[in-house]
ChimeraX commands (.cxc) that place a marker at each C-alpha (Angstrom):
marker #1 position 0.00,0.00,0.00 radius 0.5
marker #1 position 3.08,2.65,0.84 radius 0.5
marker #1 position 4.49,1.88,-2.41 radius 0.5
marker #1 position 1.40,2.30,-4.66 radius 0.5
marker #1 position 0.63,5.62,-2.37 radius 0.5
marker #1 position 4.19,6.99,-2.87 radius 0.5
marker #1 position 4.12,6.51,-6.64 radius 0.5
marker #1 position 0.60,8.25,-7.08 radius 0.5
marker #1 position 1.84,11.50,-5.00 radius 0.5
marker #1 position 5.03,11.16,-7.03 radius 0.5
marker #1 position 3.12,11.13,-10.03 radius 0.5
marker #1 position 1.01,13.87,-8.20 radius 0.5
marker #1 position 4.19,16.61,-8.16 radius 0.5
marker #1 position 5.17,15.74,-11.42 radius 0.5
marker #1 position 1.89,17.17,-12.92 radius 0.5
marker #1 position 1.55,19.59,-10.45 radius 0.5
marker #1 position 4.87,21.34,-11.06 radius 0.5
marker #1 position 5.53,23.78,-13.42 radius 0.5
marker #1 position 7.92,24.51,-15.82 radius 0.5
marker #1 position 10.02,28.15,-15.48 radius 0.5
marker #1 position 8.49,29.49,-19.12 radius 0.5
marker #1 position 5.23,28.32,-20.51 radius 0.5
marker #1 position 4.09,27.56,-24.24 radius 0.5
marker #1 position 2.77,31.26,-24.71 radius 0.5
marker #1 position 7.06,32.95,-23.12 radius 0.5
marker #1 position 5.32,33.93,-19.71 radius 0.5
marker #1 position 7.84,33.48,-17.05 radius 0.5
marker #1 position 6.70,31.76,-13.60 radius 0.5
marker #1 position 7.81,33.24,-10.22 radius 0.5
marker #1 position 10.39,30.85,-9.86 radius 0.5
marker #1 position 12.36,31.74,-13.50 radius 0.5
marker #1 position 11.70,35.26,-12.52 radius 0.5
marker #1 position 13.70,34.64,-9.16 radius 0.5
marker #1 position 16.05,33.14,-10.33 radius 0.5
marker #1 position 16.84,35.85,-13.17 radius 0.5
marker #1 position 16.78,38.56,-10.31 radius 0.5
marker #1 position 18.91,36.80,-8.58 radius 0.5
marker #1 position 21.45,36.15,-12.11 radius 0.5
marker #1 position 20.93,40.28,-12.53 radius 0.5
marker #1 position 22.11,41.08,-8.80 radius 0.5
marker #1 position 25.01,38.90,-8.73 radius 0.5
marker #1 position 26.22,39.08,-11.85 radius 0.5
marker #1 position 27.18,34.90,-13.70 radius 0.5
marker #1 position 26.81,32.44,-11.46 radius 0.5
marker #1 position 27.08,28.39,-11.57 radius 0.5
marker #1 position 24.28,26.12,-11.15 radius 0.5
marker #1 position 25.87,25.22,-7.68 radius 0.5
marker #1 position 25.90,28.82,-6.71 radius 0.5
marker #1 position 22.53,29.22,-7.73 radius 0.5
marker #1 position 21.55,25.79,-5.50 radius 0.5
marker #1 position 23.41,27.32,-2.69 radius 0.5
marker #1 position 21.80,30.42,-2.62 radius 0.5
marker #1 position 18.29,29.44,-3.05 radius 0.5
marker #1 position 18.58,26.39,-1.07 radius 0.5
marker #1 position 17.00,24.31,-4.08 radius 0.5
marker #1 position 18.14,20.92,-5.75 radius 0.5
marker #1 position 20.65,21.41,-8.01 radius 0.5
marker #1 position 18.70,18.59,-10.29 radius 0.5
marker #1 position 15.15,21.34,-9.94 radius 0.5
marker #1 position 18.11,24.33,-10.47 radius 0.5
marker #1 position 19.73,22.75,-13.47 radius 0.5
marker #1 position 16.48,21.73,-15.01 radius 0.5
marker #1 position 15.58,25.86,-14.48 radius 0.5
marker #1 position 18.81,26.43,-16.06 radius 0.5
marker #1 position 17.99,24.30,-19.05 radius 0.5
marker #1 position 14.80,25.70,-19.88 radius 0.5
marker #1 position 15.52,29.02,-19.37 radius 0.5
marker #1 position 18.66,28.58,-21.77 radius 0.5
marker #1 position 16.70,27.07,-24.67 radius 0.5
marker #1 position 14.24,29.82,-24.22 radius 0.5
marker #1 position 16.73,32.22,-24.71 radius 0.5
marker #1 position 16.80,33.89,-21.34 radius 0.5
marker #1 position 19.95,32.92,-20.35 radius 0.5
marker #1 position 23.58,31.68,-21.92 radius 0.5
marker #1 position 26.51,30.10,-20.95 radius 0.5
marker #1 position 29.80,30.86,-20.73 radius 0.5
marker #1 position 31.94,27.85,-19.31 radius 0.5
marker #1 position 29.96,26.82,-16.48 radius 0.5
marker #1 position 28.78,30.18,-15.69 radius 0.5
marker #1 position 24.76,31.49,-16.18 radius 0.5
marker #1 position 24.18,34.74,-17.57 radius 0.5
marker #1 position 21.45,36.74,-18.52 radius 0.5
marker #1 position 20.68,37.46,-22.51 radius 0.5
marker #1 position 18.91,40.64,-23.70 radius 0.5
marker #1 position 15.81,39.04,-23.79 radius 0.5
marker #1 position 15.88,38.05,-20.23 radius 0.5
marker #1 position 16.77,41.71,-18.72 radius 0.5
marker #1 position 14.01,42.57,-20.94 radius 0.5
marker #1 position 11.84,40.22,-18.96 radius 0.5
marker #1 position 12.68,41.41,-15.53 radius 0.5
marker #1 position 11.96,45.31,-16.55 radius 0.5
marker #1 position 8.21,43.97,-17.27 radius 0.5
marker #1 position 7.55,43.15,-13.72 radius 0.5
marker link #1:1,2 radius 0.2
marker link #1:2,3 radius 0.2
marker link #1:3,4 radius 0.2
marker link #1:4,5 radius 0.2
marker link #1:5,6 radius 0.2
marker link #1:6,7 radius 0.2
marker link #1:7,8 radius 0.2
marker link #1:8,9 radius 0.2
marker link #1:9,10 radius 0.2
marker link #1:10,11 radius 0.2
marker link #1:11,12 radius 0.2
marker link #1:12,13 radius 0.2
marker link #1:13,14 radius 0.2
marker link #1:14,15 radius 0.2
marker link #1:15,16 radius 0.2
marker link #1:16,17 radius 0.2
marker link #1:17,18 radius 0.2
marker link #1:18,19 radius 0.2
marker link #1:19,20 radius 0.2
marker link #1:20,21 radius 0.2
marker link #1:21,22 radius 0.2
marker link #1:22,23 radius 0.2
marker link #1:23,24 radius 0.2
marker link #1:24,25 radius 0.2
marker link #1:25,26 radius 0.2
marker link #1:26,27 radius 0.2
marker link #1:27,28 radius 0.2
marker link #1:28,29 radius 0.2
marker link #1:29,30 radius 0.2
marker link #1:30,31 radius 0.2
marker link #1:31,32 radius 0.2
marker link #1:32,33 radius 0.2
marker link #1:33,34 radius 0.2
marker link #1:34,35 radius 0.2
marker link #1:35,36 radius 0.2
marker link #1:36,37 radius 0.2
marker link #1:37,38 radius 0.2
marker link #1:38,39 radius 0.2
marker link #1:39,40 radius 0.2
marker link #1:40,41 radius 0.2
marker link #1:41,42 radius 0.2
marker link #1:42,43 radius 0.2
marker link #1:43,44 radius 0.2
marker link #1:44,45 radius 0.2
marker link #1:45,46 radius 0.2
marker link #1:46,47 radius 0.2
marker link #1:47,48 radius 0.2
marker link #1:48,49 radius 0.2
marker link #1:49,50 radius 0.2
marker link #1:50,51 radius 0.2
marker link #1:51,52 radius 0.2
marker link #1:52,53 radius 0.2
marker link #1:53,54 radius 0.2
marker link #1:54,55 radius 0.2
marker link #1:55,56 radius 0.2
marker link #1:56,57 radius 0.2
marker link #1:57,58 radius 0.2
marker link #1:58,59 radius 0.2
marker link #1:59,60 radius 0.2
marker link #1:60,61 radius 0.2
marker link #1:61,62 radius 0.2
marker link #1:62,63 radius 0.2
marker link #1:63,64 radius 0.2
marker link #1:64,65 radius 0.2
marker link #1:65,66 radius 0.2
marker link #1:66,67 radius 0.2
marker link #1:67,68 radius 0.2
marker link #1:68,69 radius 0.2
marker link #1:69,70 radius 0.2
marker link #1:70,71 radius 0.2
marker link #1:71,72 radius 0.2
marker link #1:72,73 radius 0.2
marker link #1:73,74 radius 0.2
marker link #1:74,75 radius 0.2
marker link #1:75,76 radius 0.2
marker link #1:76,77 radius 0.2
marker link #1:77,78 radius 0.2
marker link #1:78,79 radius 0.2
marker link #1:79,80 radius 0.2
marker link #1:80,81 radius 0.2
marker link #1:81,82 radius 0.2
marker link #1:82,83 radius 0.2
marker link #1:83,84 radius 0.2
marker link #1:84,85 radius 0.2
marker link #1:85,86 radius 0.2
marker link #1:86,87 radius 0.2
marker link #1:87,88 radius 0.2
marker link #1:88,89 radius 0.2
marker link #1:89,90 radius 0.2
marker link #1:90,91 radius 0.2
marker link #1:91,92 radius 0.2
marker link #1:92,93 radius 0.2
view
């Protein structure tokens, strides 16, 4: 009985959560965070970014990852920083 329950509110989160940009470019709270956070500190790692919002760094690279093949961030090494079109973003809200 644990096991089936565990999988269903597993299954539960997984619908439940949602992604940082969604099919029409809005941005949820968390991409928006975590873009504030990229414009006050300047490039960061994902393991920066982990530490300082005390999330996973599998939920911060995953942010990372869509955010990047939106076009709202880019690499350089393993650094994060922000494009155009993500400063953009932040001076909208």
């Amino acid at each position: 009985m644990t096991g089936t329950y565990a999988r269903k509110n597993f299954r539960k989160r997984l619908t439940m959560s949602n992604g940082c940009v969604t099919p029409d470019g809005r941005l949820s709270d968390r991409a928006l965070m975590l873009l504030k956070l990229l414009k006050e500190r300047g490039k960061l790692t994902d393991t920066d970014i982990a530490e300082l919002t005390q999330r996973p760094l599998f939920q911060v690279r995953s942010s990372l990852r869509e955010l990047t093949n939106a076009g709202f961030l880019k690499q350089d090494g393993n650094y994060y920083l922000l494009t155009e079109k993500a400063e953009e973003a932040i001076l909208q809200t």
